[in-house]
C-alpha positions as CSV (number, residue, x, y, z in Angstrom):
1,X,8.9,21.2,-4.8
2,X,6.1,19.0,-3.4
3,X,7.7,15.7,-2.2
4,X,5.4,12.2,-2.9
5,X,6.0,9.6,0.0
6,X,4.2,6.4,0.0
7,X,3.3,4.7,3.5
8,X,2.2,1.1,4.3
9,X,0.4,0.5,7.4
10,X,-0.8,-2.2,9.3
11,X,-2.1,-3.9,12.8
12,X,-2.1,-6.7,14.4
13,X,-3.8,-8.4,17.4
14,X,-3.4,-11.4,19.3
15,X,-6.7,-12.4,20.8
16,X,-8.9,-9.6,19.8
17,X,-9.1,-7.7,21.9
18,X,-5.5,-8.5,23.7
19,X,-1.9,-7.7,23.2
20,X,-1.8,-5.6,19.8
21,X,0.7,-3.6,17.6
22,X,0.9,-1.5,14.8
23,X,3.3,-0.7,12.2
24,X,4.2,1.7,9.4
25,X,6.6,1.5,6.3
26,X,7.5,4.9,4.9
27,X,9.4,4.9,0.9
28,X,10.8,8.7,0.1
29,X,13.1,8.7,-3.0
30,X,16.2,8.2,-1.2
31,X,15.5,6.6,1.9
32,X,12.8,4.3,4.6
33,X,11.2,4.8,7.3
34,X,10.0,1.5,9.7
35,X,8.1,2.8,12.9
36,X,6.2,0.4,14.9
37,X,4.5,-0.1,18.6
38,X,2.1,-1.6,20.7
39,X,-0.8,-1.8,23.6
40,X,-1.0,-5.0,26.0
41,X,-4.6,-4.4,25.4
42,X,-6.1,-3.5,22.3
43,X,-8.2,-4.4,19.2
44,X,-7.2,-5.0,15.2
45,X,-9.3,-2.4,14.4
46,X,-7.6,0.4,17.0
47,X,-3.9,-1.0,15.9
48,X,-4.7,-0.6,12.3
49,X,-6.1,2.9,13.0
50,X,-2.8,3.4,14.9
51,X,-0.7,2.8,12.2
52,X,-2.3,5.0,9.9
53,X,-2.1,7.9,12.3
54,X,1.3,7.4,13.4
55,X,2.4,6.8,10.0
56,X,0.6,10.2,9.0
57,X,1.9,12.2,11.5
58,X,6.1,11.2,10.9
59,X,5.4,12.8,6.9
60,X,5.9,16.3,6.4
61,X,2.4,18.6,6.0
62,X,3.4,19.5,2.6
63,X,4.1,16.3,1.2
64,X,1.7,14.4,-1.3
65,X,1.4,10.8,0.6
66,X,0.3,7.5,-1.3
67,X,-1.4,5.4,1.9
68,X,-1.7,1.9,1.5
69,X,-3.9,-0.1,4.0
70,X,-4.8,-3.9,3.7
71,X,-8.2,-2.9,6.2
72,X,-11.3,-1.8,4.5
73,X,-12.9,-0.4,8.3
74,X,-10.2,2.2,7.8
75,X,-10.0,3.2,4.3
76,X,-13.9,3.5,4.0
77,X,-14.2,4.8,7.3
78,X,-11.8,7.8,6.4
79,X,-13.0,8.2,2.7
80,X,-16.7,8.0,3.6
81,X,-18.3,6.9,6.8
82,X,-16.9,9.4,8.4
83,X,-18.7,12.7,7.3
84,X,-22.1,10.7,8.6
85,X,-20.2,9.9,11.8
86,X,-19.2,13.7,12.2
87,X,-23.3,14.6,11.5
88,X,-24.4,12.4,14.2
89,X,-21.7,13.9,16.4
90,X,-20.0,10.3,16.8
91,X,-22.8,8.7,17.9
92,X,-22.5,5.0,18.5
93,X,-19.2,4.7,16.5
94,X,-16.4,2.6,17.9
95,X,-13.2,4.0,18.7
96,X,-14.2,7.6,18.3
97,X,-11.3,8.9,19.6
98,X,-8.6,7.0,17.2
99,X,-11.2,8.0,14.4
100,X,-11.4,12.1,15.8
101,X,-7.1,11.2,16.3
102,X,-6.9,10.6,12.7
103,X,-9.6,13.0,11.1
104,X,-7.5,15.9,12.9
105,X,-4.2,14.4,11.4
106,X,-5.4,14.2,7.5
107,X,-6.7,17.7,7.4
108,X,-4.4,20.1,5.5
109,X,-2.4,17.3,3.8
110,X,-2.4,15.3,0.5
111,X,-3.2,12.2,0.6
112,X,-4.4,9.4,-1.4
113,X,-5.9,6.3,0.3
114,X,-6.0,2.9,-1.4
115,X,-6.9,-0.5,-0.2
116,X,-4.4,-3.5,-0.9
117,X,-4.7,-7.5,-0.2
118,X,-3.3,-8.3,3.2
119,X,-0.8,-11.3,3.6
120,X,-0.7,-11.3,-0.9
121,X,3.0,-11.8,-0.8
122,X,3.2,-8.0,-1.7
123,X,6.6,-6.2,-0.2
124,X,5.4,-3.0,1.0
125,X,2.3,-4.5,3.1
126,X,4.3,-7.9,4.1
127,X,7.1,-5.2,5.8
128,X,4.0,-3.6,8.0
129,X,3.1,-6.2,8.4
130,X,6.3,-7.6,10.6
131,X,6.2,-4.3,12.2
132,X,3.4,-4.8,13.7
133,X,3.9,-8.0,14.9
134,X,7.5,-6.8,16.1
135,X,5.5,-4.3,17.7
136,X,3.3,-6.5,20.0
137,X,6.5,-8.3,20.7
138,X,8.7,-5.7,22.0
139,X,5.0,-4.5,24.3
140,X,5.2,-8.5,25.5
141,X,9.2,-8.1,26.5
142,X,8.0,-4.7,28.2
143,X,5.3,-6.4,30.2
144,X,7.8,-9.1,31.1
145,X,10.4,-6.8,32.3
146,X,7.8,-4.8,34.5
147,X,6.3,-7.8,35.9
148,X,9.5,-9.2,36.9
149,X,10.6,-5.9,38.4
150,X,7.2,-6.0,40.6
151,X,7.8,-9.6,41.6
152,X,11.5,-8.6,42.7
153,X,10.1,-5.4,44.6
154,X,7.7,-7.7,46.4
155,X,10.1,-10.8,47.0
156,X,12.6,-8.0,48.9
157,X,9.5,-6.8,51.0
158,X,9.3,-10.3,52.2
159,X,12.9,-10.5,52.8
160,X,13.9,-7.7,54.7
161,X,18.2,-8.6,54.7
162,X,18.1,-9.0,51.0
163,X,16.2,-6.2,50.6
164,X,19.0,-4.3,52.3
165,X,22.4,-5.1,50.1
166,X,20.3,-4.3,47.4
167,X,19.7,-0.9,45.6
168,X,16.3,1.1,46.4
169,X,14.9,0.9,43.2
170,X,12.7,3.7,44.1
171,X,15.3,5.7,44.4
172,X,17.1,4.1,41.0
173,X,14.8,3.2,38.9
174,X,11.4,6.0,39.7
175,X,9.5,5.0,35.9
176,X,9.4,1.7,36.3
177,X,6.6,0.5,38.6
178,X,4.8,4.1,37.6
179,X,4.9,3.2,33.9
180,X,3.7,-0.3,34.2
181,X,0.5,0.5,36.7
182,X,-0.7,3.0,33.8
183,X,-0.6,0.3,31.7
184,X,-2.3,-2.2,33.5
185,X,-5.3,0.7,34.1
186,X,-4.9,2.5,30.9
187,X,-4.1,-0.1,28.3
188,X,-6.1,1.3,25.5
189,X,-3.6,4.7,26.1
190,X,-0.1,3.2,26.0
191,X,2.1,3.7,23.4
192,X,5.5,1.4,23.4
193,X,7.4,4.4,21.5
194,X,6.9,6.6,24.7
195,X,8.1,3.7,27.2
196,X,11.0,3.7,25.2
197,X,11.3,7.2,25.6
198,X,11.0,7.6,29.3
199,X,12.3,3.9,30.3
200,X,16.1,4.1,30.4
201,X,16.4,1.1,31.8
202,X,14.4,-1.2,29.6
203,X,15.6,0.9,26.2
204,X,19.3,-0.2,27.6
205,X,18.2,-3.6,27.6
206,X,16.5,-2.8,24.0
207,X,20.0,-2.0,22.6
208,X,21.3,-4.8,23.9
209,X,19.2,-7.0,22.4
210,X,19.3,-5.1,19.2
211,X,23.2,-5.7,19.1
212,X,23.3,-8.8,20.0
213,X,21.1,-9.9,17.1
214,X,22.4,-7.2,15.0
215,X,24.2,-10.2,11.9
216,X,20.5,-11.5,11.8
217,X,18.5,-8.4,11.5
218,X,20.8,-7.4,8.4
219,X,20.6,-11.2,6.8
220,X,17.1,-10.5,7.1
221,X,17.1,-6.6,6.0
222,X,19.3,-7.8,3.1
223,X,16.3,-10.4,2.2
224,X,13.2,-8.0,2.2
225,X,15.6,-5.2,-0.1
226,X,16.5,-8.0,-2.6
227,X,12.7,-8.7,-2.2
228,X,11.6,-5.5,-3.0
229,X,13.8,-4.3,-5.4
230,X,13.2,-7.5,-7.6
231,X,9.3,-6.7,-7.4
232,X,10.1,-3.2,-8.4
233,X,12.2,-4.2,-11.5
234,X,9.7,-4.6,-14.0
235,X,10.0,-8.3,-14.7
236,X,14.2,-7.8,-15.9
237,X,13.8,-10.7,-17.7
238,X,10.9,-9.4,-20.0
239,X,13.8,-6.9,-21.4
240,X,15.7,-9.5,-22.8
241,X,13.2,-10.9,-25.0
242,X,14.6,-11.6,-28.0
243,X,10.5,-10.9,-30.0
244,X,11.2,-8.5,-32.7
245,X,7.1,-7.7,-32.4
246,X,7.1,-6.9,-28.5
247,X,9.1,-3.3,-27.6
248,X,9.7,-3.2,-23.6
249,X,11.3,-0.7,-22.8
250,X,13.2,-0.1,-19.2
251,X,12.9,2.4,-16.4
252,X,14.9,5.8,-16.6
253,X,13.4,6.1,-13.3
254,X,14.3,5.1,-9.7
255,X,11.3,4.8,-7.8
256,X,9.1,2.8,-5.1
257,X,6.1,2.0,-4.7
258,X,2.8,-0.1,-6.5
259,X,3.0,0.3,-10.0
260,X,0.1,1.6,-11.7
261,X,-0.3,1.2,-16.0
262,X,-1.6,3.4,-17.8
263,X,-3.2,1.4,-20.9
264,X,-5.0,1.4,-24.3
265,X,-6.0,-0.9,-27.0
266,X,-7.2,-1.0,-30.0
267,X,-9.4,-3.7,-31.5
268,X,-11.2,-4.8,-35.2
269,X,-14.7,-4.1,-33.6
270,X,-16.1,-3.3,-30.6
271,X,-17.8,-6.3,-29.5
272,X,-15.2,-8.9,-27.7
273,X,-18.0,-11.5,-27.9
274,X,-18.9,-11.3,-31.5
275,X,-15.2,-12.8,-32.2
276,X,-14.0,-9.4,-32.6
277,X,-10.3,-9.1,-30.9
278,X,-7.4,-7.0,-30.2
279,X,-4.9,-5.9,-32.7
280,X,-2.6,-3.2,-30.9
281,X,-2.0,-2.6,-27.2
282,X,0.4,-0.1,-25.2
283,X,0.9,1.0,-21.4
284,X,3.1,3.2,-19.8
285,X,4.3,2.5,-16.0
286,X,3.5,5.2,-13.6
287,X,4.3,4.9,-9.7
288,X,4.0,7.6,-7.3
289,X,2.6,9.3,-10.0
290,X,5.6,9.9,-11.9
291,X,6.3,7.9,-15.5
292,X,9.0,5.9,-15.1
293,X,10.1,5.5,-18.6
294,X,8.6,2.5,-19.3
295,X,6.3,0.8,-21.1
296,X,4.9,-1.8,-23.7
297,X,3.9,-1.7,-27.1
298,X,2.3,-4.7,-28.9
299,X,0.8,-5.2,-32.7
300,X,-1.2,-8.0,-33.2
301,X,-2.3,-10.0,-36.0
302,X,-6.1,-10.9,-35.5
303,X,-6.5,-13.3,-38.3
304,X,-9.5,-11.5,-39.4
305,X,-10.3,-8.4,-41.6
306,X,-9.8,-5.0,-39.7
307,X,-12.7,-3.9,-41.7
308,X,-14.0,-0.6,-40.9
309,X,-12.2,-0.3,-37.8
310,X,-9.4,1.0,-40.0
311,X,-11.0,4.3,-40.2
312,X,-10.3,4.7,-36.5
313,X,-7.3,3.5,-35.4
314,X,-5.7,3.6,-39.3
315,X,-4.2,-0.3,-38.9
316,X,-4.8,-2.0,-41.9
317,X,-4.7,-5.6,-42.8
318,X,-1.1,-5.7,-45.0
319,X,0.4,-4.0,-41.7
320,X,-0.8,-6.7,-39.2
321,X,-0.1,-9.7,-41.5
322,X,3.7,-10.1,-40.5
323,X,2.4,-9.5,-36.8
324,X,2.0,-12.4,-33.8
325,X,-1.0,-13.9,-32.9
326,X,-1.9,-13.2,-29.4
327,X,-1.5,-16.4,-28.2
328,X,2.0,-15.8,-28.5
329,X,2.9,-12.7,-27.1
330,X,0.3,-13.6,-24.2
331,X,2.9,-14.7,-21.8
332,X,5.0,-11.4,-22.2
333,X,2.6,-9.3,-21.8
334,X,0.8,-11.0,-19.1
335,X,3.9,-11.1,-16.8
336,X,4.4,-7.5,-17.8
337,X,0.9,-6.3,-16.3
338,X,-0.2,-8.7,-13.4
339,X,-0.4,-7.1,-10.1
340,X,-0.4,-3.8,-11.5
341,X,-3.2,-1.3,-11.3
342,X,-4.9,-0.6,-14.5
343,X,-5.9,2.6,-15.7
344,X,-8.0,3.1,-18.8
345,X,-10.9,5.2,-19.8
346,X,-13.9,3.3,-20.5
347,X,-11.9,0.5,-19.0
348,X,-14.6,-2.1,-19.3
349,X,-14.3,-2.2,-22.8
350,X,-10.4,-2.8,-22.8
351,X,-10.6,-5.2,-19.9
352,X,-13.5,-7.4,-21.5
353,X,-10.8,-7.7,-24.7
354,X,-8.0,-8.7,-22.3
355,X,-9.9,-10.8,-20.4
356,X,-11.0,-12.1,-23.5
357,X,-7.4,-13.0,-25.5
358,X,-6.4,-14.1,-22.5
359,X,-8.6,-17.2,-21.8
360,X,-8.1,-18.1,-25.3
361,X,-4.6,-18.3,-24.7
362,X,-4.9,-20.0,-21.1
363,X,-4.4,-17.9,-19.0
364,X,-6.5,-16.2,-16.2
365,X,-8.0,-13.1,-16.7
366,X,-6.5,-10.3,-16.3
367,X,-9.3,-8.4,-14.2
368,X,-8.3,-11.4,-11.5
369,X,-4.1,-10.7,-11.1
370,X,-4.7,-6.6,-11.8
371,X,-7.2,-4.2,-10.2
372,X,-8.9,-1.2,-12.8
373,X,-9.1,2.2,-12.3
374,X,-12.0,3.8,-15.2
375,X,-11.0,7.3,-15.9
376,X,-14.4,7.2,-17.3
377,X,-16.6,6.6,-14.3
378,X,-14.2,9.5,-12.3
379,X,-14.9,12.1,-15.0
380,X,-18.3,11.5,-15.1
381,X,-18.5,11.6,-11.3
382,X,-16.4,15.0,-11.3
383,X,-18.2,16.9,-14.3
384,X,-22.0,15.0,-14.5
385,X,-24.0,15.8,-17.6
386,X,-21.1,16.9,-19.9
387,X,-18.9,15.2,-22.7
388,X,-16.4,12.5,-20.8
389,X,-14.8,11.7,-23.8
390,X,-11.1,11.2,-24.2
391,X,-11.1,14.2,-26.5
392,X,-13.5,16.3,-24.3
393,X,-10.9,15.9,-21.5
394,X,-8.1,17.1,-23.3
395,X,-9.6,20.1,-23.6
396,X,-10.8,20.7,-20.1
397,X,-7.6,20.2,-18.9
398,X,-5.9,22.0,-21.4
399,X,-3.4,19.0,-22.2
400,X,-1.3,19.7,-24.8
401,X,-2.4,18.3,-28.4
402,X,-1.4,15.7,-30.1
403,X,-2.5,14.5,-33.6
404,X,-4.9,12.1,-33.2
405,X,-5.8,11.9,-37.2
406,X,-5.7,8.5,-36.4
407,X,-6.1,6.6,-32.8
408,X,-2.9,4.8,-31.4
409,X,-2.6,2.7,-28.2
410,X,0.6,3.9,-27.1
411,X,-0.4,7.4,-28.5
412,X,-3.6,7.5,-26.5
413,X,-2.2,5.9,-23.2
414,X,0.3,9.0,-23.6
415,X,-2.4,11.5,-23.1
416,X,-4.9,9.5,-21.0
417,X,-1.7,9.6,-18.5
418,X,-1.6,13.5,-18.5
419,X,-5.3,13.4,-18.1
420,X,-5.7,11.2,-15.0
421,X,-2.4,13.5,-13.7
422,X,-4.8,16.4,-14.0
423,X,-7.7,15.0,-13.0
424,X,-6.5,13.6,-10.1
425,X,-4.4,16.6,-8.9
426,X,-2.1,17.6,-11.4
427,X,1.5,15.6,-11.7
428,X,4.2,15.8,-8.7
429,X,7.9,14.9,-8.5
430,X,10.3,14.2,-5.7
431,X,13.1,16.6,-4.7
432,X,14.4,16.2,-0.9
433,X,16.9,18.5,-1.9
434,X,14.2,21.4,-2.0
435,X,13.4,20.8,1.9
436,X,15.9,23.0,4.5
437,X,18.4,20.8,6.8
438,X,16.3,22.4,9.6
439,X,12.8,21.0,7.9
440,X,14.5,17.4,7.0
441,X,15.9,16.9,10.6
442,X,12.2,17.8,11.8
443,X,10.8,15.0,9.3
444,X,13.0,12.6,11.2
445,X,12.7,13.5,14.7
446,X,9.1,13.6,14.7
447,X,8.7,10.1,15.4
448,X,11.5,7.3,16.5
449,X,12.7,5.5,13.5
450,X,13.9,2.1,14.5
451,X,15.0,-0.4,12.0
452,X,14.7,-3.8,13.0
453,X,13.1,-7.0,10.8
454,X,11.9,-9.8,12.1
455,X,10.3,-13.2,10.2
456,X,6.8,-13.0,9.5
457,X,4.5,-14.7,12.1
458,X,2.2,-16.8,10.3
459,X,-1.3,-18.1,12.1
460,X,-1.1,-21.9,12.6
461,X,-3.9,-24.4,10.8
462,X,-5.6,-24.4,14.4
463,X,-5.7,-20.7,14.5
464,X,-6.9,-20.0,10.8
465,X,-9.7,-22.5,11.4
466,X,-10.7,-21.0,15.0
467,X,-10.7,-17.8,12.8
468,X,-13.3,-18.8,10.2
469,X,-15.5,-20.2,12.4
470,X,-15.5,-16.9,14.5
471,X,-16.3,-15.0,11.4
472,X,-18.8,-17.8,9.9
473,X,-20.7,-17.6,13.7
474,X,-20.7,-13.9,13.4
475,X,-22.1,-13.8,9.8
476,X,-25.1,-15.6,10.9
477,X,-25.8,-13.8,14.3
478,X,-25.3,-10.5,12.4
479,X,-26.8,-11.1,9.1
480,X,-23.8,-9.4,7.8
481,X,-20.3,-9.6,6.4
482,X,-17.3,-9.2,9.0
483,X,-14.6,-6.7,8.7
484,X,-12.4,-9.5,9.4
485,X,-12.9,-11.5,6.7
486,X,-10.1,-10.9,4.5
């Protein structure tokens, strides 16, 4: 069985170029990955690339991977720009070589890239986030540990006596001065995972460290679990709501990852700005592309006449008139979907009534908290010039039937799930049983797996306003948008 594991990556940079790491966050079903490292001269750009590629390269060939990235120059440049790069052989790209690094380690695998809002408050991209950063500092402690063995080696050339009741630390220590020349000549090629490799001395002094911070490093482990697992618990609270209108049901499932709803709704008319407005809607949670048993299911009372809506969706008036108005199921049902991908088909239609019921109810909305996936627009990309309906689908894909005498919104979110499954690659499950003890101890040894947190770093007032002025300046010299704008 076909494993899913989602990765977040990310890199940082402190001067740009200047000392730089990268980091990658890696969720399987039953346990995490945190890899991180650095350059003492670098880029953003190169670190974020970095990430991506070692994060790639720990995961198994066979597995489906879920990448999340908070950089638009790598997710675009990997989904698109790069099969014009490739035609112009590479000409005046930047960092060809991470780009050519990473095009050679995508190709035979699964994997589905998606952009995310850096620094958002979101756990997966926060925890890459500190990696990367713990990354550039662990280069720094490298580069301070070389430098002070050169300043030693050269204080006992000036001191002859000394130099004599002391060990020859060519004899002692051979990697040291070797390792930190190549990085003062080859900073663009160092990699801090390999100086821990071949560094006995300074991965000694690494341990050290590690234990003697050990208490704080769990405190702060402890915090980003409890921090994750309450994001991942759909809104706990939400269950015990007491509305005998709203059904919520929990997860059967434990999984990881950004939650993505699958979502329908069914409405008097079909024009939000002739006062026509919702009067049913359902979702089911999907993450890693697996249902996790949950989901939300809503009648509404429009205080209007269904009128010949009816004949669609079979809701008549004497059913709704015991039903809430939206205004007060809104706050359920918003904290149930914010920050959740939404996927409908012909999603503009369901997101204009949202939006709609929301403001009315005041509240944002919902297109501003939730980014939309159209299953519409993707089968009309994938199968031009033929039916795209809901209906037409089912049948290309051979999903099984339902009856659909009459349209539902839980009903129809049920089958619009199978259909995006299909569409999109047809549905996968985890099961690390199914890999050998031989292909699992592979997995792991691919890439050192060092588990260590750290507070985030935030930029100072000073910095973020050095920062926009860089990008404003660039903006007008360029006559275009910067990548770092985010």
């Amino acid at each position: 069985m076909t494993q899913t594991i989602t990765l977040y990556v990310d890199g940082a940079c402190r001067g740009n170029p200047g000392l730089g790491g990268w980091g990658a966050y890696i969720i399987t079903e039953s346990e995490q990955h945190k890899l991180f490292g650095g350059v003492p001269q670098t880029t953003n750009n190169r670190m974020e690339l970095m990430a991506a590629i070692e994060g790639i390269k720990f995961c198994p060939m066979d597995a489906k991977l879920v990448l999340w990235t908070d950089s638009n120059y790598v997710k675009q440049g990997i989904t698109e720009w790069i099969h014009g790069w490739k035609k112009k052989n590479w000409k005046d790209v930047k960092n060809p070589d991470l780009w050519k690094q990473l095009d050679a380690t995508c190709q035979g695998r699964d994997i589905e890239w998606h952009w995310i809002k850096g620094h958002a408050g979101h756990p997966g991209n926060e925890m890459a986030d500190q990696l990367a950063n713990l990354g550039a500092d662990q280069t720094l402690e490298h580069m301070k540990t070389a430098s002070a063995k050169i300043d030693s080696v050269f204080e006992a050339s000036l001191n002859p006596d000394k130099k004599k009741a002391e060990k020859d630390w060519l004899l002692d220590d051979p990697f040291g001065f070797d390792f930190m020349e190549a990085d003062l000549s080859e900073p663009e090629e160092a990699d801090d995972l390999t100086l821990l490799e071949t560094e006995p001395e300074i991965e000694e002094q690494a341990e050290a460290l590690e234990r003697a911070s050990s208490a704080q490093q769990q405190s702060v482990a402890a915090d980003v679990d409890t921090e994750v697992a309450h994001f991942e618990d759909i809104a706990p609270a939400l269950l015990t709501t007491d509305h005998p209108h709203i059904v919520i049901t929990p997860r059967t499932q434990h999984v990881h990852g950004p939650r993505q709803l699958i979502l329908d709704t069914e409405t008097t008319g079909f024009y939000f700005q002739d006062t026509d407005r919702i009067i049913e809607v359902g979702a089911l949670e999907m993450v890693n592309r697996k249902l996790t048993g949950s989901s939300i299911h809503i009648y509404i009372n429009p205080k209007k006449p269904v009128g010949d809506s009816e004949n669609i969706h079979g809701i008549s008036d004497a059913f709704l008139q015991d039903k809430p108005v939206y205004a007060d199921i809104a706050d359920v049902l918003f904290e149930y979907l914010k920050g959740a991908e939404i996927i409908a088909h012909n999603a503009n239609f369901d997101m204009n009534f949202l939006n709609m019921e929301f403001k009315r109810a005041g509240f944002k909305a919902l297109s501003e908290v939730c980014s939309v996936t159209d299953t519409l627009v993707m089968a009309k990309s994938k199968h031009p010039g033929q039916k795209n309906s809901l209906d037409a689908l089912v049948r290309r894909y051979e999903v099984p039937q339902r009856d659909r005498t009459f349209h539902g919104a839980l009903l129809d979110a049920e089958i619009l799930a199978d259909v995006y499954l299909a569409m999109t690659g047809g549905q996968v499950s985890f099961d690390m049983d199914s890999l050998t003890e031989s292909e699992q101890q592979d997995a792991h040894s691919a890439r050192q797996s060092i588990h260590l947190d750290l507070a985030v770093i935030l930029p100072s007032a000073q910095e973020l306003t050095a920062h926009e002025t860089w990008v404003k300046e660039f903006e007008v010299k360029h006559g275009t948008a910067c990548l770092f704008a985010k």
